[in-house]
C-alpha positions in Angstrom: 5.9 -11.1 -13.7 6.6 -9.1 -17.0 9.7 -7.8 -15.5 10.8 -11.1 -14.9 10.0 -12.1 -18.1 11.7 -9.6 -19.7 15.1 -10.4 -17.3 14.9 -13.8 -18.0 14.7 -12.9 -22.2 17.6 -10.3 -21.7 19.7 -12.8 -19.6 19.4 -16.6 -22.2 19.5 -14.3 -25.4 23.5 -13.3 -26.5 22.4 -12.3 -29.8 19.9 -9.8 -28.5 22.4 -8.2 -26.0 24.9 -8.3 -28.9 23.0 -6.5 -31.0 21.7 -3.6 -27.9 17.9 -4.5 -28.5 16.5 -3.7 -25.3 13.0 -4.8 -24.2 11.1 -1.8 -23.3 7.6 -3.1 -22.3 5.4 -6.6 -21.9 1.9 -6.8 -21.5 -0.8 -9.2 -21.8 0.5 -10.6 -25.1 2.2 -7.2 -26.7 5.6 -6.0 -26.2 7.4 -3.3 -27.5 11.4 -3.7 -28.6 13.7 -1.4 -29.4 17.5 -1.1 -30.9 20.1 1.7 -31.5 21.1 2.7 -34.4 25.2 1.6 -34.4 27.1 1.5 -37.5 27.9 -2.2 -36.5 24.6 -3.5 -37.8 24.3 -1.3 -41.0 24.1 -3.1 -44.4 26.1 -1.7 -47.7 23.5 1.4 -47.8 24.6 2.5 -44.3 21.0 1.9 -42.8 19.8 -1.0 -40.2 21.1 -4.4 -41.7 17.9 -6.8 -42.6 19.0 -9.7 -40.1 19.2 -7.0 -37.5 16.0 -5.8 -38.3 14.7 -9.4 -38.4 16.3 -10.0 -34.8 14.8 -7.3 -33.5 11.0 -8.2 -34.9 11.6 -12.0 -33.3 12.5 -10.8 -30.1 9.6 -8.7 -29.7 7.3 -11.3 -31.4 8.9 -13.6 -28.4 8.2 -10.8 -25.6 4.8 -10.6 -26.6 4.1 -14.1 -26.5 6.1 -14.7 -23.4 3.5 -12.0 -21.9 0.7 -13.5 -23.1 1.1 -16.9 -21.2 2.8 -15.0 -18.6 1.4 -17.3 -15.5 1.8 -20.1 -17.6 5.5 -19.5 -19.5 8.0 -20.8 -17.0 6.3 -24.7 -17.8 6.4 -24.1 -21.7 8.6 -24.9 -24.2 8.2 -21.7 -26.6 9.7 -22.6 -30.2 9.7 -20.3 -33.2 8.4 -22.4 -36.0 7.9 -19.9 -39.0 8.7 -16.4 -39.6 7.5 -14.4 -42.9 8.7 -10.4 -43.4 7.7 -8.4 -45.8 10.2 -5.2 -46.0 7.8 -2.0 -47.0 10.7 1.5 -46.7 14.4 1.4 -46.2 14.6 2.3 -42.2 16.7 5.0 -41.2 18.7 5.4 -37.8 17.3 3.7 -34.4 14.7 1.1 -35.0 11.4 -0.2 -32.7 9.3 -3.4 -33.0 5.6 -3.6 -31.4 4.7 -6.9 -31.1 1.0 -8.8 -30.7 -0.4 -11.6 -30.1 -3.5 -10.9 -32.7 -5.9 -14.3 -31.1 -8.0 -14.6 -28.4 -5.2 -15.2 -25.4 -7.9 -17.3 -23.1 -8.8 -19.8 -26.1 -5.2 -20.4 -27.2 -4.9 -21.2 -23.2 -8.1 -23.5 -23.4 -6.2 -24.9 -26.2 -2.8 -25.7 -24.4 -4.4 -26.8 -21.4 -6.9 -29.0 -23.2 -4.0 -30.8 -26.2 -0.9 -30.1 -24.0 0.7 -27.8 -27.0 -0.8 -24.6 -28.7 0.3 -23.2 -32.5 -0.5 -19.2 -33.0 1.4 -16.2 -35.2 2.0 -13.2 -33.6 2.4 -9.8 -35.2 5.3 -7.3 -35.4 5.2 -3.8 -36.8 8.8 -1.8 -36.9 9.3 1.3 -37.2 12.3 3.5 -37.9 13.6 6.6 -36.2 10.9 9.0 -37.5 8.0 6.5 -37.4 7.9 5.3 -40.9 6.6 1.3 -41.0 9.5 -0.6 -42.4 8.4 -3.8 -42.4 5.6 -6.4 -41.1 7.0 -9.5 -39.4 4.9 -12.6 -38.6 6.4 -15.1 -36.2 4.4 -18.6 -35.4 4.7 -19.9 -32.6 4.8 -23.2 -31.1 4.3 -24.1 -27.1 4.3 -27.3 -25.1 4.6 -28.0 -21.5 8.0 -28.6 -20.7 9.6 -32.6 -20.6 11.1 -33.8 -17.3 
């Protein structure tokens, strides 16, 4: 199923495929994202541009919520509803983004199945060529079941 998940994400998101992020891994609500480092998406300093960087924490904060509700995602309707990023080093070079899913995945489940819509964050960490934590990403996220 996570394969298909991640097929699905690569094949309805342009922006992602413009920008070369490629989904490297879904789980059980984690995901791990990564993007090249192309002069393309550099800023003024010659490092990873900050709406690249953004892009690339919001598709993994998608992946790993797409895995969590894995058996469930093909009847939602996912919506991003608020993002915060805090920016900690300048990254250098090719760029990653681990995502979470940081609640209890079979309450928020409860929760959809019981009010017919669930709200959570999920959490994104990325990391720059050499490891260093560039910045903290925090996506909310919004699901209902899907209108005829």
């Amino acid at each position: 199923m996570y394969e298909r998940i991640k097929q699905q994400m690569m094949d309805t998101l342009p922006l992602v495929r413009t920008l070369g992020i490629r989904i490297d891994d879904i789980g059980n609500g984690t995901s791990k994202v990564s993007m090249p480092d192309d002069p393309k998406l550099h800023n003024h300093l010659g490092t990873p541009h900050a709406g690249a960087l953004f892009t690339l924490a919001e598709t993994a904060s998608g992946a790993a919520m797409a895995g969590g509700f894995a058996d469930l995602i093909l009847g939602l309707r996912p919506v991003a509803k608020e993002s915060r990023i805090q920016y900690h080093k300048v990254a250098h070079g090719a760029t990653r983004a681990e995502g979470r899913v940081p609640g209890d995945l079979a309450a928020l489940k409860a929760e959809l199945k019981q009010q017919g819509k669930v709200a959570f964050p999920v959490e994104v960490d990325i990391f720059d060529a050499v490891g260093t934590l560039a910045a903290q990403v925090q996506v909310d996220w919004y699901l209902s079941e899907k209108r005829s």
